[in-house]
Each structure stands twice: as C-alpha cells, then as structure tokens.
C-alpha positions as CSV (number, residue, x, y, z in Angstrom):
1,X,21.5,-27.7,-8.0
2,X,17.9,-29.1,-6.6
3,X,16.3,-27.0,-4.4
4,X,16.7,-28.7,-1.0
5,X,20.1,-27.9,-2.2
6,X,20.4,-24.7,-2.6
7,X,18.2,-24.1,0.8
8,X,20.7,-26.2,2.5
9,X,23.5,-23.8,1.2
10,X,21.6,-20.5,1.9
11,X,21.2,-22.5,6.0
12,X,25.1,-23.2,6.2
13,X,25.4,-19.2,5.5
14,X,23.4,-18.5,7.9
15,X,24.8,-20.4,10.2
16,X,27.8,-19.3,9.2
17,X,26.2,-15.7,10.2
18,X,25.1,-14.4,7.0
19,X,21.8,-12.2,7.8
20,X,21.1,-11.7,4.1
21,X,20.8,-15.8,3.5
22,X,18.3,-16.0,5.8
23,X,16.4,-13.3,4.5
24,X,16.6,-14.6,0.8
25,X,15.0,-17.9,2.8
26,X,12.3,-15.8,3.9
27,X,11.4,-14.3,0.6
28,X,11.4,-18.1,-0.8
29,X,8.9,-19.0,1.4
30,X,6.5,-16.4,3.1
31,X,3.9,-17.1,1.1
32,X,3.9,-20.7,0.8
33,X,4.1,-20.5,5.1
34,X,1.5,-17.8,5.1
35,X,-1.5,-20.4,3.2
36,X,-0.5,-23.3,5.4
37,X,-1.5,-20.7,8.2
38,X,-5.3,-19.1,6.6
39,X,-5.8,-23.0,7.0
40,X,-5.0,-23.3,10.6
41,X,-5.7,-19.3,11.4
42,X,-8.3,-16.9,9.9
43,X,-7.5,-13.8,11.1
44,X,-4.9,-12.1,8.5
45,X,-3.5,-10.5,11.3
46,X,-2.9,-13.6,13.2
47,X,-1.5,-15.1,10.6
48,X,1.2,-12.0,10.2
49,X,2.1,-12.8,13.7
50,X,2.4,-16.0,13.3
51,X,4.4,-16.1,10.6
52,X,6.7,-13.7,12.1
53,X,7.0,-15.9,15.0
54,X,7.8,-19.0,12.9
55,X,10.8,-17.7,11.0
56,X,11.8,-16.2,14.2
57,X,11.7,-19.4,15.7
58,X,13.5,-21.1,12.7
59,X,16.5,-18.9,13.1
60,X,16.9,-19.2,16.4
61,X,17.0,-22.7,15.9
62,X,19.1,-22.7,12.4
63,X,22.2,-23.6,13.9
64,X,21.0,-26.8,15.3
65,X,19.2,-27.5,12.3
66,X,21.2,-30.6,10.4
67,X,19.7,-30.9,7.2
68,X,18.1,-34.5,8.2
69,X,15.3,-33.5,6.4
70,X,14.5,-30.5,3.8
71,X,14.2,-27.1,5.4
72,X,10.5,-26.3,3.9
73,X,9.5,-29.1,5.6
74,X,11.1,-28.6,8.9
75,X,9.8,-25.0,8.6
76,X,6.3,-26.2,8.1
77,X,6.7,-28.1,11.3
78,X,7.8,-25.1,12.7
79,X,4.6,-23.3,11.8
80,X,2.2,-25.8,12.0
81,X,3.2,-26.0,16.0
82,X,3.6,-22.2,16.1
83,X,-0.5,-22.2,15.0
84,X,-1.4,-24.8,17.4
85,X,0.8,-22.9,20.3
86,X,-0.9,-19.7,19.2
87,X,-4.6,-21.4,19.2
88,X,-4.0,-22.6,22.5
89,X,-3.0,-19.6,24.0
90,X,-6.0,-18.6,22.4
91,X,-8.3,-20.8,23.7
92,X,-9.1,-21.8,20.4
93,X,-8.7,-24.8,17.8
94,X,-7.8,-24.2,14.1
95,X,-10.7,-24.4,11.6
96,X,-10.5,-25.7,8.3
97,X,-10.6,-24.5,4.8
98,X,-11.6,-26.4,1.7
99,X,-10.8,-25.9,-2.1
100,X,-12.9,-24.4,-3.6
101,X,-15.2,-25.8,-6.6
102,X,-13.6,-23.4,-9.1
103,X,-10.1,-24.9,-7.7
104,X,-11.1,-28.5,-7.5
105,X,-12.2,-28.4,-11.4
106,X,-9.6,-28.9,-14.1
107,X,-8.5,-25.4,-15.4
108,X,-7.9,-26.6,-19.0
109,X,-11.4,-26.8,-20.0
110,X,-12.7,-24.7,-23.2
111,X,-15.3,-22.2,-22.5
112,X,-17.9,-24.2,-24.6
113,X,-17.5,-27.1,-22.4
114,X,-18.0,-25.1,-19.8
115,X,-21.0,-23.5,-20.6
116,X,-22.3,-26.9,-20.9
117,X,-21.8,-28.2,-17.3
118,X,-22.2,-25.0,-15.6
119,X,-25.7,-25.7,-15.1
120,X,-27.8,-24.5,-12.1
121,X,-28.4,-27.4,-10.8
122,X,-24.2,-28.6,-11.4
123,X,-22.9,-25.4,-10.0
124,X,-25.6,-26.2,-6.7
125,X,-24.3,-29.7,-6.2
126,X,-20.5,-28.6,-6.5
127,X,-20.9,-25.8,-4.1
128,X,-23.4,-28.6,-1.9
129,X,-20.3,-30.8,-2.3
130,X,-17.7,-28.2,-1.5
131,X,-19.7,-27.7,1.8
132,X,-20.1,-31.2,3.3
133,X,-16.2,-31.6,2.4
134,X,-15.3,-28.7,4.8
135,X,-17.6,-29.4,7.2
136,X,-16.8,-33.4,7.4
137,X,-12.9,-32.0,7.3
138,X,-14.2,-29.4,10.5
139,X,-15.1,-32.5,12.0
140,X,-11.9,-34.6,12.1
141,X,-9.8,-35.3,14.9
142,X,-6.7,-32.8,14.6
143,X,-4.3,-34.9,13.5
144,X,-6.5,-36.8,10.8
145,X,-7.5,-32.9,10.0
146,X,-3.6,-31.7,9.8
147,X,-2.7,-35.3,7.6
148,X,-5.4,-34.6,5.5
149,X,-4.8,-30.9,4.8
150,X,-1.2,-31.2,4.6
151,X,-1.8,-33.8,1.4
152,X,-4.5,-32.8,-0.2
153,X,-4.4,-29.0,-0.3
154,X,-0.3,-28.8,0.5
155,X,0.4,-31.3,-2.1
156,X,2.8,-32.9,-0.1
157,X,4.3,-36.3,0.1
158,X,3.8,-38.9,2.9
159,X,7.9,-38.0,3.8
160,X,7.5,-34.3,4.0
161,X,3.7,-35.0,6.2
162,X,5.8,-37.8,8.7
163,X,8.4,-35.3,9.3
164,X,6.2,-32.7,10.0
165,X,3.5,-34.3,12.2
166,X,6.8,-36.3,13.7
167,X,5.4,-39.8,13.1
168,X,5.7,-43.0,10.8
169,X,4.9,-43.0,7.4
170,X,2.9,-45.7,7.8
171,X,0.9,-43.7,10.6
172,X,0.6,-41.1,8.3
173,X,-0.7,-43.3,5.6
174,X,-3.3,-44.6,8.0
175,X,-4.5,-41.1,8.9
176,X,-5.1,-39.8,5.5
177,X,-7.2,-43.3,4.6
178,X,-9.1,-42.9,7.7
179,X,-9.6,-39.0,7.0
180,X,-10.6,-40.1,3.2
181,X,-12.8,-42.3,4.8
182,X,-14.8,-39.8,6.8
183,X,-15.0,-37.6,4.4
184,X,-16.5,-40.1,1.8
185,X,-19.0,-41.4,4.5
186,X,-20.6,-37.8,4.6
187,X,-20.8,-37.7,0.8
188,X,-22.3,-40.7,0.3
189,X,-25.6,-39.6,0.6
190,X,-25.3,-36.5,-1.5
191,X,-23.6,-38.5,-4.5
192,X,-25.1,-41.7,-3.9
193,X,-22.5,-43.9,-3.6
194,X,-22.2,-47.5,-3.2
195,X,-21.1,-48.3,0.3
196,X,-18.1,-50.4,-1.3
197,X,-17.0,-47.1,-3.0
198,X,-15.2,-44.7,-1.6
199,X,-16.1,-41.8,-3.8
C-alpha cells in the first residue's frame, strides 16, 4: 500500500468518525508541517499555534476533503494559508530561511576530503554564499518566494507546489525559473559568473 494510500484510508475513518485515525494523521505529519512553518513563521510559539490551527482546520474540513489530490499536500495548503492568515493578522509577512552550507554540501564526503576544502577562505565564501541566497530569497515576491521554498527546501514536485499555491503547473514552472533567476542574478558577482550562466 503507497502512502497516499494509506492516508486516504486513515481520511475515510475519519470521516467515518474515527478520532484515533486522525490522530495517527497527526503524528504522521507534525513535524514535516511544523518546518514548512519556521520558514514562513519564526517564533516557535507561533508556529505551535499555527500548527494547531491547521490540523484543526483540516478536520473540520475532512469530510469534504475528496482525495483529488494527496492529503500532505492539501494539508500543506492548509498551512501555508493558515501562515499567511496568521501574518496578516499580524501585520507581518513571512521571512525566509535558507539551507544552510553544512546542509547544502554532500554528506558522504570523507573527513580527509574535508579537511582539504574546509579552508578559511572556502568556509567564508560558503557562508558569503549562504547569505546572498537568503537575502535575494527575502527579496522575492511572495509567490516566487513560496514556489521557490516549496521546491527547493520542501523537495516537492511541480504537482504537489500547483496544488498547493492553486495554480498551473506551468505557472508554477515559470515562478520557480524566474525565482532561480533572481537568485543567480545576485550571485553573479560573488561567483563570477558568465551572464549566459545561470550558476
């Protein structure tokens, strides 16, 4: 059994009133719903709240849900306009997080390789890099900013990111290009790019 299919079971007990189904949904994904919000939401409070809000707001809305799409990602939507409700009412917008170096680097690396490129002067220009990423990210129009985010850092595919920001695939694909495209801009200088490159 896949695991859209088993979620899709654990919904249909719910909405066949099974309390404990739900719950079992909310272990599966607290955590994954509590890093899309330290994205959108800094304060771990906040983020509590929010979360709390969003699965309250999903099972409120679990017997209309149909299954058109896989419930992680219509719980993502969920919280994603949970957030932006939340940072509204606020009188705020969401800042942005970026991996960090030690994420972005491959994790398979021996430690003798690593001592090699862990130089001063590397581990300044990764950290330099790191920092024009989040700020030219910071920058972004929300919805590039969300598309972005959502692929990149989510992992996500283009399906799961149209359902959630409730547009076109191809609109998505478009966003994420023209977010790539920003963010390459402000690293251009800093690696010395060719304008005809992208990275």
């Amino acid at each position: 059994m896949s695991d859209r299919d088993a979620d899709q079971a654990l919904v249909a007990r719910v909405q066949r009133g099974d309390q404990q189904a739900f719950n079992l949904l909310v272990e599966k994904y607290q955590r994954k719903l509590a890093r899309l919000l330290q994205r959108l939401i800094r304060d771990p409070a906040e983020v509590e709240d929010v979360a709390q809000e969003t699965f309250i707001r999903a099972y409120r809305a679990l017997p209309a849900f149909r299954g058109d799409s896989a419930f992680y990602t219509w719980l993502y939507r969920i919280g994603v306009n949970t957030a932006k409700n939340h940072l509204i009412a606020m009188g705020r917008r969401a800042p942005t997080t970026g991996v960090e170096p030690e994420e972005a680097e491959g994790r398979e690396e021996t430690a003798e390789s690593l001592r090699d490129i862990n130089t001063p002067d590397r581990v300044l220009m990764s950290k330099q890099i790191a920092e024009t990423v989040n700020a030219a990210i910071a920058e972004l129009p929300e919805e590039l900013r969300t598309a972005i985010q959502l692929r990149e850092l989510d992992g996500l595919t283009y399906e799961e990111i149209s359902a959630i920001m409730e547009c076109p695939i191809g609109t998505v694909r478009s966003r994420i290009f023209r977010a790539r495209e920003a963010i390459a801009g402000k690293l251009r200088p800093l690696l010395d790019t060719p304008e005809d490159r992208r990275w």
